[in-house]
Rosetta silent file (secondary structure, phi, psi, omega in degrees, C-alpha in Angstrom):
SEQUENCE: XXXXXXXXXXXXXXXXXXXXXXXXXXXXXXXXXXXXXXXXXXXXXXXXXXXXXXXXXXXXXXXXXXXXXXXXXXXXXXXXXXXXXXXXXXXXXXXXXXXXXXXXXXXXXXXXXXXXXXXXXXXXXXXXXXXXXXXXXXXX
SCORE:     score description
SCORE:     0.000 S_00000001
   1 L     0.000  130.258  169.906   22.421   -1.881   -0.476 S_00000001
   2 E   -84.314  108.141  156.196   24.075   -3.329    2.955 S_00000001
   3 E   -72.891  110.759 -134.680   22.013   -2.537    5.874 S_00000001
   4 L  -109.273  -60.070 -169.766   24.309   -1.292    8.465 S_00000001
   5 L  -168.567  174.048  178.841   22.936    0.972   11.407 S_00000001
   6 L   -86.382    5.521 -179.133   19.520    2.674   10.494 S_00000001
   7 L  -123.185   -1.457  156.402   21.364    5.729    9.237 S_00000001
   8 L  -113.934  112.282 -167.594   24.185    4.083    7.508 S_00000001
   9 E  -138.403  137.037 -164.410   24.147    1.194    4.572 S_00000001
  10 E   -83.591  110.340  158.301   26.991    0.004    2.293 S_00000001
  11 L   -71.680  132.868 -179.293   26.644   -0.145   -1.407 S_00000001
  12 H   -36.883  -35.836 -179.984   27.694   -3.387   -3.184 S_00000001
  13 H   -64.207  -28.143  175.431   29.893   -1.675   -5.433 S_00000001
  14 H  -101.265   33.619  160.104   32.709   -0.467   -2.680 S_00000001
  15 E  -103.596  169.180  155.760   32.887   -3.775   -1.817 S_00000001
  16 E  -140.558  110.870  168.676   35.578   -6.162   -3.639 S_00000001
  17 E  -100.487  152.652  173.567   35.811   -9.723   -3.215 S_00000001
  18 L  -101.890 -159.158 -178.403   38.544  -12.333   -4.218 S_00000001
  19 L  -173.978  123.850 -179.131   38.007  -15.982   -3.742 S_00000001
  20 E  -147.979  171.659 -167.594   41.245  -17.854   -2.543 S_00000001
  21 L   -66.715  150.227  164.809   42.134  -21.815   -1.002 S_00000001
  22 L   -97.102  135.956  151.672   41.073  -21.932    2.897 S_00000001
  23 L   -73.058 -168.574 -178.354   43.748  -23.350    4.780 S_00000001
  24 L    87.931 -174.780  147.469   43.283  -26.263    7.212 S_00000001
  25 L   -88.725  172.316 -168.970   41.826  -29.051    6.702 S_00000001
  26 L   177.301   46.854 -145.984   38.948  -30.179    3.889 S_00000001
  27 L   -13.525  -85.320 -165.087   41.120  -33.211    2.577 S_00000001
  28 L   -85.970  -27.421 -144.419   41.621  -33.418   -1.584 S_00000001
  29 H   -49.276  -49.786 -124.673   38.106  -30.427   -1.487 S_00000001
  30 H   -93.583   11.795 -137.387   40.648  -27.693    0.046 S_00000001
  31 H  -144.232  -39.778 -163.067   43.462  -28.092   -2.723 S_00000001
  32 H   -87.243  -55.179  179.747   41.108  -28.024   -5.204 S_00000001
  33 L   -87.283  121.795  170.584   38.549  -25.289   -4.306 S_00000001
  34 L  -105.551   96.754  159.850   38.760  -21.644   -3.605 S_00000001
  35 L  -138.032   50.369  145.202   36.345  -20.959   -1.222 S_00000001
  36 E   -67.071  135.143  173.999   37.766  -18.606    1.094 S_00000001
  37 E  -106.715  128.663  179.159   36.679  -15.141    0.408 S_00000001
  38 E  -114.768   93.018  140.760   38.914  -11.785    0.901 S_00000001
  39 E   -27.131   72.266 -169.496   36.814   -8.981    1.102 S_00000001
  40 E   -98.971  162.449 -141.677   38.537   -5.850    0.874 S_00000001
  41 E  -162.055  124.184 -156.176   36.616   -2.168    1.912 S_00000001
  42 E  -108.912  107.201  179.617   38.323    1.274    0.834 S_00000001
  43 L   -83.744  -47.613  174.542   37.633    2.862    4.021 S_00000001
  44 L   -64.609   14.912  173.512   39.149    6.363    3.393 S_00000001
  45 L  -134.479  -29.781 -158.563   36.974    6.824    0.152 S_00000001
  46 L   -70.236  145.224 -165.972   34.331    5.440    0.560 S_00000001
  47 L   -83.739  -32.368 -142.919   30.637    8.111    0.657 S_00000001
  48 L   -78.308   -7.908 -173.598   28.909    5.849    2.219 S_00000001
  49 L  -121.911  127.112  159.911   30.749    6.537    6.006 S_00000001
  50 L   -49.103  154.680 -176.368   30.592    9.886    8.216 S_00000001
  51 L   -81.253  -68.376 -169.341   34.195   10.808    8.332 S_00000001
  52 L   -13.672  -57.608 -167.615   33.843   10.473   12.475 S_00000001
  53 H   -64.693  -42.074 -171.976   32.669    6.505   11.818 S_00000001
  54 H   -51.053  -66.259 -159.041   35.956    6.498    9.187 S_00000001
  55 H   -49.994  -33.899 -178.161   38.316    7.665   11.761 S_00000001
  56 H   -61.102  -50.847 -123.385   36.994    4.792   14.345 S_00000001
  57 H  -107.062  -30.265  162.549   36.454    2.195   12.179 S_00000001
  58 H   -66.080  -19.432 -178.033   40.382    2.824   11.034 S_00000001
  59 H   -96.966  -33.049  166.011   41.625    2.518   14.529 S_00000001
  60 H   -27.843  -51.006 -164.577   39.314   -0.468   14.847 S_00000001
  61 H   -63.440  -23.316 -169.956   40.798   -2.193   11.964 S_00000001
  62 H    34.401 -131.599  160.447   44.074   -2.315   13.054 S_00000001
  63 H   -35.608  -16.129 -172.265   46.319   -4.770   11.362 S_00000001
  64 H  -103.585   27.807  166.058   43.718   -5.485    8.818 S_00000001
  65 E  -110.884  156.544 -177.908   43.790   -1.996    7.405 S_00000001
  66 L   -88.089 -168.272 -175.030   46.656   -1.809    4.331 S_00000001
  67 L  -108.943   25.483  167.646   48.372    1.847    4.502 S_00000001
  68 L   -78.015  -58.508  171.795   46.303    2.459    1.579 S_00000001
  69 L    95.240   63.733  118.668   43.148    2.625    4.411 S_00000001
  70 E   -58.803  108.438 -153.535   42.012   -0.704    2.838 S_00000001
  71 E  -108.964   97.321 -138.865   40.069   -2.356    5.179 S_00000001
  72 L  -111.110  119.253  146.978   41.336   -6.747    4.216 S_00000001
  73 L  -127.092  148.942  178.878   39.023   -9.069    5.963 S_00000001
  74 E  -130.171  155.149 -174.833   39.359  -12.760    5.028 S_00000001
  75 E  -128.420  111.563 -165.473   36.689  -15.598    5.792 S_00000001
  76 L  -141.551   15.859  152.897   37.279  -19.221    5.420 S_00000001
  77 L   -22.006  -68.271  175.203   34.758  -20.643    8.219 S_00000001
  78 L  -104.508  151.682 -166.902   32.499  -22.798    5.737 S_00000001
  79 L   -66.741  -26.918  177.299   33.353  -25.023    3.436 S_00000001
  80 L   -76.243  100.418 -159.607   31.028  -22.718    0.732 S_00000001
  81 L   -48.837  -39.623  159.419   32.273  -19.773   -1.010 S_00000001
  82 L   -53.574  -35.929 -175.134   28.603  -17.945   -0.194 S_00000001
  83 H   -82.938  -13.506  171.813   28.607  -18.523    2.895 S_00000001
  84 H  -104.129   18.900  171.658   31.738  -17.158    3.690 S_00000001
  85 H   -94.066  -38.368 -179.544   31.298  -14.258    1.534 S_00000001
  86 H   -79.808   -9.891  165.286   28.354  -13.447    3.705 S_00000001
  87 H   -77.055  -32.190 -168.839   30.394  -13.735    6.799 S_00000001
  88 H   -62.082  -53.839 -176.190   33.048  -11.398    5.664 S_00000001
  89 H   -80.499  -14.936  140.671   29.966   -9.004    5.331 S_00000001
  90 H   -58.559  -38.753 -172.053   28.181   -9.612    8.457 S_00000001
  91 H   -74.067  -30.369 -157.249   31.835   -9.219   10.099 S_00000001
  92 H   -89.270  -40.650  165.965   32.774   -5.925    8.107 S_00000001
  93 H   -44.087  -47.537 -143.361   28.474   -4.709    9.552 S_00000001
  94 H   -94.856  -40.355  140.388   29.611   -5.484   12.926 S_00000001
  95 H     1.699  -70.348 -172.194   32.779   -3.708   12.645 S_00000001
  96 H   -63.521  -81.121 -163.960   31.305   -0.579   10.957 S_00000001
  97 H   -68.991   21.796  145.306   28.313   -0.434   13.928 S_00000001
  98 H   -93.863  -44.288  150.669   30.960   -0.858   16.468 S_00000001
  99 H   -36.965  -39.308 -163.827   32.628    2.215   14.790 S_00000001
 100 L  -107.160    8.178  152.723   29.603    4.268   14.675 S_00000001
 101 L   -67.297  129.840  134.280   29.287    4.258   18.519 S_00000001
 102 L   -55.008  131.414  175.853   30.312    7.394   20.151 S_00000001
 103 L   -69.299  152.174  139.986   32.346    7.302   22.925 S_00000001
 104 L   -44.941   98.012 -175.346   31.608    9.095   26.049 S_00000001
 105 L   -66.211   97.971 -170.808   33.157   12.278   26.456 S_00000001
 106 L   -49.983  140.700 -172.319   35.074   11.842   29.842 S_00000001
 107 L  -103.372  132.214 -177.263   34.188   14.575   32.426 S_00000001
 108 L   -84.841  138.682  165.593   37.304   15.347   34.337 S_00000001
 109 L  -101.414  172.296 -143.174   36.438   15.195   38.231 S_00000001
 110 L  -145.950  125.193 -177.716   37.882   16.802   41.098 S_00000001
 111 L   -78.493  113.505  142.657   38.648   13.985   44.504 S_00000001
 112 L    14.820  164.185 -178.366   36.528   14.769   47.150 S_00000001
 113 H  -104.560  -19.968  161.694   38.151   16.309   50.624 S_00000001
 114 H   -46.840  -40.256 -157.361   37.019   12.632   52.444 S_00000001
 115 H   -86.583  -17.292 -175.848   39.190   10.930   49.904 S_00000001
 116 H   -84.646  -35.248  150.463   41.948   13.510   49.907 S_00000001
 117 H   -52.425  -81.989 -162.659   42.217   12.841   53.840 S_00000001
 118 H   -46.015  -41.151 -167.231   41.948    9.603   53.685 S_00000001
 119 H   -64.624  -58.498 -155.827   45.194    9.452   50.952 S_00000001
 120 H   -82.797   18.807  162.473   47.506   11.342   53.282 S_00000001
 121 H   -87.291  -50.237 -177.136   46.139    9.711   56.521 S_00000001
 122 H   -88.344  -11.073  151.765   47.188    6.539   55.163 S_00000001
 123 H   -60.091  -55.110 -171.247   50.351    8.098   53.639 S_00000001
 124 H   -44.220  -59.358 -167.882   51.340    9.237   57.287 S_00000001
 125 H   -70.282  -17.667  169.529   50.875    5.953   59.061 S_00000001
 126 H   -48.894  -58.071  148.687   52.764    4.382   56.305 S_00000001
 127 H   -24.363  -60.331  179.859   55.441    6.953   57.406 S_00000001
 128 H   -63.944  -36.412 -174.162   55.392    6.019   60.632 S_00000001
 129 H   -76.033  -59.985 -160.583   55.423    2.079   60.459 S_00000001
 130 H   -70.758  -19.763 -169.080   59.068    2.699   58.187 S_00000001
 131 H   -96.754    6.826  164.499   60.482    5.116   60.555 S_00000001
 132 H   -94.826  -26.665  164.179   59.665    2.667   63.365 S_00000001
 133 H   -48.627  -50.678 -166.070   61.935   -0.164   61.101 S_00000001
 134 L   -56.161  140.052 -163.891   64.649    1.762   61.501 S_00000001
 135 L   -85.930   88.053 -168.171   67.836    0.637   63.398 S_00000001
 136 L   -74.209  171.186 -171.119   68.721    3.758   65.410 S_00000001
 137 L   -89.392  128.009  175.491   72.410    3.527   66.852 S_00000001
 138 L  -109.319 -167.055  173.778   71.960    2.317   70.598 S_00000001
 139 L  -100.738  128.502  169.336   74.397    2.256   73.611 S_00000001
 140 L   -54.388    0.000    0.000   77.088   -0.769   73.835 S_00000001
């Protein structure tokens, strides 16, 4: 078990890693070695996530969810296939417990009668400074 948030933790089993070449450089190592990790996370199946945290953690994901709602992170940071397997899973925790904030439900407000003054008091004088620009027709 992946500790998560204290009320949510990831079993090992819905995760699935590949192991593929890192780009970049690593001279003959990076040709040779796969130790890039791709971590994918079936977000729309999985038990282990409140559907609320799903729906987030899908708009979160953005490009890196497939249309499956396969959640594709890839990690190629360290030259060491563990260590970038444990980043992809520190990255996919941080992810998840940015998901499992609630937003604030915005309280719609009502402008004040200072600030409602204040709008068309400076809408007037606006008025006034263009209608003093204007080029009235004079006498020749």
């Amino acid at each position: 078990m992946i500790p998560v948030t204290s009320r949510i933790s990831l079993d090992e089993s819905e995760l699935a890693f590949s192991f593929i070449r890192a780009s970049g450089p690593g001279g003959q190592n990076v040709n040779k070695v796969s130790s890039a990790v791709q971590l994918r996370f079936d977000v729309r199946n999985s038990p282990s996530l409140p559907e609320s945290v799903k729906q987030r953690l899908e708009r979160l994901a953005g490009r890196r969810l497939t249309s499956d709602g396969v959640l594709v992170l890839t990690a190629q940071q360290y030259r060491s296939q563990e260590r970038n397997r444990e980043d992809a899973i520190t990255r996919l925790s941080e992810l998840i417990r940015q998901a499992a904030i609630v937003p604030k439900a915005r309280r719609a407000t009502r402008p004040t009668l200072g600030s409602k003054r204040r709008r068309l008091d400076a809408k007037t004088r606006r008025g006034v400074l263009k209608g003093l620009r204007q080029s009235k027709p004079g006498f020749d």
